[in-house]
C-alpha positions in Angstrom: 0.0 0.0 0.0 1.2 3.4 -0.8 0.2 7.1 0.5 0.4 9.3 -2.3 0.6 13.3 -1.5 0.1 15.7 -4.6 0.6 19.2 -3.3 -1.4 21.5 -5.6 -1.3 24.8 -3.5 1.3 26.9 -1.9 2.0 29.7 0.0 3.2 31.7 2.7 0.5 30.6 5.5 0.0 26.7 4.6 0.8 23.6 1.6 -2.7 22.3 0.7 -2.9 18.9 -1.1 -4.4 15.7 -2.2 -3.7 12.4 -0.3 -4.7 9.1 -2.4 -4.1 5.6 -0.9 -3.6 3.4 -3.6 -3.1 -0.5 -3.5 -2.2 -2.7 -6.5 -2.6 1.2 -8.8 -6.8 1.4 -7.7 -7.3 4.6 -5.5 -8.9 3.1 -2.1 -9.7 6.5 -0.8 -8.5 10.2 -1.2 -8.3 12.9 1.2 -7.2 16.6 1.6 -4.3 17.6 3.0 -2.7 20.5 5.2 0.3 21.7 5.8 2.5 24.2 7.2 4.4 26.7 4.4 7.6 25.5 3.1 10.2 26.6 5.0 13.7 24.7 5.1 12.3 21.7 6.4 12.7 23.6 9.7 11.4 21.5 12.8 8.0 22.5 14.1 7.2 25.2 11.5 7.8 23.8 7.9 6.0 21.3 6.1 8.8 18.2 4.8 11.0 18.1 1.5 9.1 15.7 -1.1 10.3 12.0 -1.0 9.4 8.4 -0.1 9.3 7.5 3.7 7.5 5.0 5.8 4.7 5.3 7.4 4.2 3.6 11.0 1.6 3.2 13.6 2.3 6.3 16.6 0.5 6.9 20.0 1.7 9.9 22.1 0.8 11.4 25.1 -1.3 14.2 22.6 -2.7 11.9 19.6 -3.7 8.3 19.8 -3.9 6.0 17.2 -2.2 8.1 14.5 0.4 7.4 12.4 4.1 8.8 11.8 5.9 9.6 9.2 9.2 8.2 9.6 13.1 8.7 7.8 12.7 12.6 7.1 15.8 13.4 7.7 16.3 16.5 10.9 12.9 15.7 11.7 10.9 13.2 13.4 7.3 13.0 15.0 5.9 14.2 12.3 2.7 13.0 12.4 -1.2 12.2 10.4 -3.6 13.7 12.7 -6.6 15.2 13.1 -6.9 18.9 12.4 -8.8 21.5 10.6 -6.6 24.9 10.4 -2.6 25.5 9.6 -2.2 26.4 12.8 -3.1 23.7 14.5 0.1 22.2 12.8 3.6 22.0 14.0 4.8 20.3 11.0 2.5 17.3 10.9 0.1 16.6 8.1 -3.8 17.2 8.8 -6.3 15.2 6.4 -9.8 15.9 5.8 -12.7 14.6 3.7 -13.7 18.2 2.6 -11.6 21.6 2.4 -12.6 25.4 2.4 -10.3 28.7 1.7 -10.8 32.0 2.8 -8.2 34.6 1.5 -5.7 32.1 1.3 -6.3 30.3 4.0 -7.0 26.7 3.4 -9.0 24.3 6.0 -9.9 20.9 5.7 -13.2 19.3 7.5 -14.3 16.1 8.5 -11.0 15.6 9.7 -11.3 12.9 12.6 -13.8 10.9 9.8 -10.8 10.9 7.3 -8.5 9.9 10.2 -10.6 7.2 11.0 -11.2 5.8 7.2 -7.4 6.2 6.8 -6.4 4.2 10.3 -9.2 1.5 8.9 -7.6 1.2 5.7 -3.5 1.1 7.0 -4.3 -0.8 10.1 -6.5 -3.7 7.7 -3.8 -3.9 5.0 -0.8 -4.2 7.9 -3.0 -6.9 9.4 -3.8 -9.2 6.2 -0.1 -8.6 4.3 2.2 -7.6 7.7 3.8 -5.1 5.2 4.8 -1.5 5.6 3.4 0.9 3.9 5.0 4.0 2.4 4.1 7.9 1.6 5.1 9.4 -1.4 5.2 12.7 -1.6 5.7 15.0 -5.0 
């Protein structure tokens, strides 16, 4: 199974995107994605470079049952969690089922429902095939 993240709009306040999981090339579900701006792949502010990395199962003292995107190098906990605005973020990656902008401004919506289709989906594929999956992002 792979994570595929297409970011379609930049700027200086958030990254907006589409997230498709995909399995044997069919698209299982697709989500929308937020993220903090682009800046330096800096810890805690910037969204991460584009790349291939695994994606694992995380549990923190703040979000439980989320998952983690790991091998970005000078970063780690960077997480797939529920969220609707950028600043809700500290370099993490919210998903949503819908998305609104307001003078540039993206949100997503639905977010725990598209967190909860997307733990469904990873945790049942990692249960039947005990592989990893992967994120790719371009």
């Amino acid at each position: 199974m792979k994570l595929k993240l297409f970011r379609i709009y930049k700027n200086d306040k958030c990254t907006s995107g589409m997230l498709y999981v995909i399995l044997f090339g069919i698209v299982l579900a697709k989500f929308y994605t937020l993220e903090k701006p682009w800046k330096d792949n800096k810890t805690f502010t910037s969204c991460i470079y584009p790349g291939l990395f695994k994606v694992i199962p995380f549990s923190g003292a703040k979000f439980k049952k989320v998952f983690e995107v790991s091998g970005v190098e000078g970063r780690s906990v960077i997480l797939f969690h529920p969220a609707n605005h950028v600043v809700e973020l500290k370099g993490c990656i919210a998903i949503g089922n819908k998305f609104s902008c307001d003078d540039g401004e993206y949100s997503v919506w639905e977010s725990r429902d598209a967190m909860d289709k997307l733990r469904k989906l990873i945790n049942g594929y990692r249960k039947i095939t005990r592989r990893a999956v992967y994120l790719e992002i371009v």
